[in-house]
C-alpha positions, 0 to 999 in steps of 0.5 A, spaced: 739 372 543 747 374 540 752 370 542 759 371 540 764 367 539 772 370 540 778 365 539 784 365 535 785 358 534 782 359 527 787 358 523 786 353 517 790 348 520 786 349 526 782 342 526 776 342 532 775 349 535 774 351 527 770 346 525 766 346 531 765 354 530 763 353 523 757 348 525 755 352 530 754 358 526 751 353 520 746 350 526 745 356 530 743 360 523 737 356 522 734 359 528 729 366 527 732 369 534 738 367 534 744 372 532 752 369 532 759 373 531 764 371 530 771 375 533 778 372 531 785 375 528 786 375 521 791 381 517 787 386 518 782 390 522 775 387 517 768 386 518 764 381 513 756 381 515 758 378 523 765 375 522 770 380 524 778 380 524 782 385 528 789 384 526 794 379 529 801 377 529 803 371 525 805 365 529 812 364 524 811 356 526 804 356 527 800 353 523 797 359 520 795 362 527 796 369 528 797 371 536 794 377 538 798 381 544 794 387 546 787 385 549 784 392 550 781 392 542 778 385 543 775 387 549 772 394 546 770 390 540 765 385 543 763 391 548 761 394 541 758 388 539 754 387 545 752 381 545 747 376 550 754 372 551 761 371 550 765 364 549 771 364 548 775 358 546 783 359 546 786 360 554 790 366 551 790 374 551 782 373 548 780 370 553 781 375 558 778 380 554 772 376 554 771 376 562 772 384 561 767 385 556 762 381 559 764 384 566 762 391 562 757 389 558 753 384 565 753 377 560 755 371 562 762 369 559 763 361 558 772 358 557 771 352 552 777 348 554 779 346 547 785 344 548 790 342 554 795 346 555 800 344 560 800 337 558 802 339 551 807 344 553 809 340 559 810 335 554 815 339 551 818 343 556 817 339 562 814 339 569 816 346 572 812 349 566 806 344 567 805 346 573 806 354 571 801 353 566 796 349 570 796 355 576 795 359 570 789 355 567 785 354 574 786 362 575 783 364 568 777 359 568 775 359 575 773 367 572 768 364 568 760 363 568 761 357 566 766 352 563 765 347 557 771 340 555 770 337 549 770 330 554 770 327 561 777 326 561 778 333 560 772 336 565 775 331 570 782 334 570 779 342 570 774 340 576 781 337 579 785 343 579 779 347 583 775 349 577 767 349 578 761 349 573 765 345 569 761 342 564 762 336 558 760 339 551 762 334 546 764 336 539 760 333 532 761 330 526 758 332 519 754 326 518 753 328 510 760 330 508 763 324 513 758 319 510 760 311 508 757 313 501 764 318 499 767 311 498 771 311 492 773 304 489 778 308 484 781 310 490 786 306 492 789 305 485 789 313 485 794 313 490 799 306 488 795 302 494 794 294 491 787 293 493 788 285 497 792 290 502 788 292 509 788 299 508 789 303 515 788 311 515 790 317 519 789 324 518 793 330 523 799 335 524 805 331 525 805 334 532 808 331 538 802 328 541 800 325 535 806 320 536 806 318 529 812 314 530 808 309 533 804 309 527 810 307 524 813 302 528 806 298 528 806 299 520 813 295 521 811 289 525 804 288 520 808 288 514 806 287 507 800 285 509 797 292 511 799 298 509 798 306 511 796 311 508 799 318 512 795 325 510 797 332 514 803 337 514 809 335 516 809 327 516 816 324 516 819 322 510 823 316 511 817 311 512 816 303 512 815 301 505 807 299 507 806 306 507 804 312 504 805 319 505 801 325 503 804 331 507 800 337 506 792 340 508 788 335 506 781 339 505 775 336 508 772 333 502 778 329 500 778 327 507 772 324 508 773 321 501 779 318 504 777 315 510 770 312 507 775 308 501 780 306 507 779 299 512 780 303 519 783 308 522 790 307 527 790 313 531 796 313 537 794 320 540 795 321 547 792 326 548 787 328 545 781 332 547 775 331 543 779 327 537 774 329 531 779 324 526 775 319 529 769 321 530 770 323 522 773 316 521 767 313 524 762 317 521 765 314 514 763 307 516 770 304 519 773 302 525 778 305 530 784 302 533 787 307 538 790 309 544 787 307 550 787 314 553 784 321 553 778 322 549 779 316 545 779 311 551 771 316 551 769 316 544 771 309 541 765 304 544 766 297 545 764 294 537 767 300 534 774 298 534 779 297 539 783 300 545 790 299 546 795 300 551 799 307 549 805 308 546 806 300 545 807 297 537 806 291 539 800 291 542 797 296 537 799 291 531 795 285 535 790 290 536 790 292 529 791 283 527 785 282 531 780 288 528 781 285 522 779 276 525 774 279 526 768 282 521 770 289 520 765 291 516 760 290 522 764 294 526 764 299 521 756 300 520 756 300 528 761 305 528 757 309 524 750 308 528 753 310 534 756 317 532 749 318 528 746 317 535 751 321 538 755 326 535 750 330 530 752 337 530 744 339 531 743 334 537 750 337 540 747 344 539 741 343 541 743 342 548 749 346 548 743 353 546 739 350 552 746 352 557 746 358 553 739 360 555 740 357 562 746 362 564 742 369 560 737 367 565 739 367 571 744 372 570 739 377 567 739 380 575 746 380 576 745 385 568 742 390 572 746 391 578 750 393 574 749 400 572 749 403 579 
């Protein structure tokens, strides 16, 4: 069976949908008959054993994204590939080059639902363009064999604008890179942090709905007794004195090894879809304190940290005072048990292999008609 992959959210600030592609190659290689490429927009027309690029406009503030214009040399290249099935996993010019291709070829093709676009746009540009974006969304997924979001949230909303066959493919953590054991005892001296404090975390681009402005209003009310540790590109540089700021791409190793050396993770994210930093963070053996929305209000059980109201620093600060009366360490062990149990890249795949072969199946009548 080869399924290929085509996005281009695969840029190296991308978070999710890269890691998410990553592991499902890591995972899927493992298996004799299973083949995966991989189609995503680089500078140039390249081909390395089955990653492929085709060139692609570079967004000026995109993070590295490149955004392709034209979808007739995506479609030609996965016919050209000719795989079983087709995900696409951006809501763009790619994905409408998937549903032609599969069209062509008599594959199933599956939209992964990544990211909420006319939230996030409406966010920005208002509720005009929201609505716009949520017409366009339901229209192209409606054209899809089958469609995947990372979280219930995110499934409920797409089945609500009229979208069927919605189902919820949660994301995994890499247990062994986001493990307790990276904690490093020299590391908070590493970074000028007085070891009595209680150290909080988070880690993410200094997007808009990240919020980190409420990180650090919540900072101003802990005081002197907690501190944060701010990692990502783009974070403001007029913080709180109780906070420290790294303002580039932290590498996933450096990650893990900050998030294991740290005493919770605060995530003020509204909306999140997945939100992989607290499954990382959790996997690393701390809790959370997070927004009580979107998949966070998922994904962070009862006995794994603490939900609060959104967009509220008082109650993230009780919140963050009340996690700490309480003993965090167990928290911690529960949070890691928990993503153990649930959020394994191979137990995430396995399940998601198994969608896969229930959609080439049924659709293989479907192949043959096809031809005529």
């Amino acid at each position: 069976m080869h399924i290929a992959d085509v996005t281009m959210f695969h840029a190296p600030a991308s978070g999710g949908v890269r890691t998410y592609l990553q592991a499902k190659h890591r995972v899927f290689s493992r298996i004799p008959q299973l083949r995966t490429s991989l189609l995503v927009p680089g500078a140039e027309r390249d081909s390395l054993g089955d990653h492929h690029t085709l060139p692609a406009l570079h967004l000026p503030l995109g993070q590295g994204y490149r955004f392709p214009l034209r979808g007739s040399p995506w479609r030609d290249t996965l016919i050209a590939l000719k795989p079983d099935l087709i995900e696409a996993g951006d809501p763009y010019v790619t994905a409408w080059a998937a549903l032609a291709a599969g069209q062509r070829l008599g594959v199933p093709v599956v939209g992964f639902y990544h990211s909420d676009l006319p939230r996030l746009m409406g966010d920005r540009f208002g509720g005009y363009v929201e609505k716009r974006l949520t017409r366009y969304v339901t229209q192209l997924y409606s054209q899809f064999d089958s469609v995947l979001a990372p979280c219930n949230a995110m499934a409920n909303r797409l089945r609500e604008w009229g979208v069927d066959n919605v189902r919820v493919q949660p994301l995994g953590v890499d247990l062994a890179q986001f493990n307790p054991q990276q904690r490093d005892p020299a590391f908070r001296q590493a970074m000028g942090i007085p070891s009595d404090k209680k150290l909080l975390i988070f880690v993410g681009r200094n997007s808009r709905e990240k919020n980190i402005d409420v990180l650090l209003a919540t900072m101003r009310q802990l005081g002197s007794d907690y501190h944060l540790l701010l990692m990502g590109p783009g974070m403001p540089h007029h913080v709180p004195s109780n906070v420290t700021i790294v303002d580039r791409c932290c590498g996933a190793h450096e990650v893990a090894k900050a998030l294991a050396s740290s005493d919770a993770l605060l995530h003020a994210g509204t909306r999140e879809t997945f939100g992989l930093i607290a499954q990382e963070a959790m996997a690393s053996g701390i809790p959370v304190v997070a927004a009580n929305a979107g998949a966070l209000a998922e994904n962070v059980p009862l006995g794994a940290g603490i939900l609060c109201k959104p967009l509220d620093p008082t109650t993230m600060a009780e919140a963050c005072v009340a996690l700490f009366s309480n003993d965090v360490a167990s928290s911690g062990h529960y949070a890691r048990r928990h993503v153990e149990r649930h959020f394994n890249w191979d137990g995430v795949m396995h399940s998601l292999l198994e969608h896969y072969q229930h959609l080439c199946h049924s659709s293989q009548p479907y192949a043959l008609h096809q031809h005529h």
